[in-house]
N, C-alpha and C positions, 0 to 999 in steps of 0.2 A: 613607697616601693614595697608590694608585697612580695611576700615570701611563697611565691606558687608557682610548681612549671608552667612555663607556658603550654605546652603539649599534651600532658598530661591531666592539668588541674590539681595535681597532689598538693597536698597543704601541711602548716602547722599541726600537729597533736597532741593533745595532752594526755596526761598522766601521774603519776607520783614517784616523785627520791622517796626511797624506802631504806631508813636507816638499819644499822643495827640491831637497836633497838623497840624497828619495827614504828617507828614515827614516819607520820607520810607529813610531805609536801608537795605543793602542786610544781610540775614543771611542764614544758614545751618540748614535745618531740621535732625540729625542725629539719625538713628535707635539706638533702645534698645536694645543692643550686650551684650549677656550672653556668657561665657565660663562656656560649658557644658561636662559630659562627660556621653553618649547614651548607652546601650546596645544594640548588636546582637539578638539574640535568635536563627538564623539560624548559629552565626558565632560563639556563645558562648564566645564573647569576647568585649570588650568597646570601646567606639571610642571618640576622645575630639574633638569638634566643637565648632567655635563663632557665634553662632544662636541667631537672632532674638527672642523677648518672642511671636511674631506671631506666627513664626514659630514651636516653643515649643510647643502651644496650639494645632498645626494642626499637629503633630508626634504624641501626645497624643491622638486625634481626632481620627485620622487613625489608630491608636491601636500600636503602637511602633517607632522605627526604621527601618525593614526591612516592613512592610508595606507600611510606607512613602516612602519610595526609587523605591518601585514596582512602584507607581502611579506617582513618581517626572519628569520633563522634565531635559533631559540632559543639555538644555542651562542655567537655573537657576542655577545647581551646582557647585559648584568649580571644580578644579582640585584632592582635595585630594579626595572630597565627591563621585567623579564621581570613583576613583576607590575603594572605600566602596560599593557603588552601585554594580559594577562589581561583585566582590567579593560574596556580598551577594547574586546573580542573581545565579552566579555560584555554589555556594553552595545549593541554593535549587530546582535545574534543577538536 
């Protein structure tokens, strides 16, 4: 189970604990992963995602989930997300 929004793609990063003393170690910056569950409104049906709380704020921004998905790039999204996309595309064509 990785540690990546589905929506967004954001990931792990690294960096360094910076003591004191000014002593680096290497650590992990890891995203803020919600397990959410989104509504359709073109699909009339819900969908569960581990999304970023960025991410959150800019589906809500964009005015839902099928908004978000019109405007999202296909490389950012997962594999499941990519066919919710589809899905939803299909449905309102």
């Amino acid at each position: 189970m990785s540690r990546r929004c589905e929506l967004t793609g954001k990931g792990p990063m690294s960096g360094n604990n910076v003591s004191h003393a000014k002593n680096r170690t290497r650590r992990r910056f890891l995203p803020n992963l919600q397990d959410v569950t989104l509504q359709s409104d073109v699909l009339g049906r819900s969908f569960k995602f581990k999304v970023s709380s960025a991410a959150l704020r800019t589906v809500d921004h964009r005015g839902g989930l099928d908004a978000f998905m019109a405007k999202a790039k296909d490389a950012e999204l997962s594999a499941e997300a990519l066919k919710v996309k589809k899905q939803i595309l299909n449905a309102a064509a």
